[in-house]
N, C-alpha and C positions, 0 to 999 in steps of 0.2 A: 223422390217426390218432394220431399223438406227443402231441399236444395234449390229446388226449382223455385216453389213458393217464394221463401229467402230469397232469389235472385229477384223474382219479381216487384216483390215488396221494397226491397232497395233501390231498384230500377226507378220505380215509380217515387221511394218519396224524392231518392237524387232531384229526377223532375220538378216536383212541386218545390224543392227549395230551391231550384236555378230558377221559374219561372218567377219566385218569391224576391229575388234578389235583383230580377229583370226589371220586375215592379217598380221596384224601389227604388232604383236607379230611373225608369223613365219619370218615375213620379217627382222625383228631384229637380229634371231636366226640363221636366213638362214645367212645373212651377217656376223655375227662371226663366222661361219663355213667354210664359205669360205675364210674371212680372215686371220684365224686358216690353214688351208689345205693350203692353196697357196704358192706357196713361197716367191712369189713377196708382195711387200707393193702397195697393190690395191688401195687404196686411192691417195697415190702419181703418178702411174703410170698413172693413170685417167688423174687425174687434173691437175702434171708438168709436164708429157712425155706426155701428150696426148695421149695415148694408146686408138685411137677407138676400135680397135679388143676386148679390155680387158672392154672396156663398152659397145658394144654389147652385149657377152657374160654375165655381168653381168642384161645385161636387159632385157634378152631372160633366165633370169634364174630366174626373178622376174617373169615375164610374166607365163613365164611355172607355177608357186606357183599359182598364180591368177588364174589362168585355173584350176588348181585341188582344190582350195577351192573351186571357183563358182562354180563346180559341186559337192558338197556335197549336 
């Protein structure tokens, strides 16, 4: 019965760190895509113009990612 537990519990966290590492990888990819398509410099507009609009948007667009991994 130990064993089994054990198995399962490994099973499952293996999961969560490939889904973790999935993430992060599309969150990478996702980011030079949209820093690629945009036309503004997202980085600067963020952090010198203060652009809330433009980091909502970017974190309702991470947000969204996270949502469609977690349900794979």
């Amino acid at each position: 019965m130990f064993t089994d537990l054990a198995q399962t519990y490994l099973l499952n966290f293996s999961y969560v760190i490939l889904k973790a590492v999935f993430f992060a990888i599309a969150c990478f990819f996702t980011w030079r895509l949209f820093d690629w398509l945009e036309k503004l410099d997202v980085r600067a507009e963020i952090a010198e113009r203060n652009n809330i609009g433009l980091a909502i948007m970017v974190a309702a667009l991470f947000l969204g990612l996270a949502y469609v991994i977690g349900q794979i």
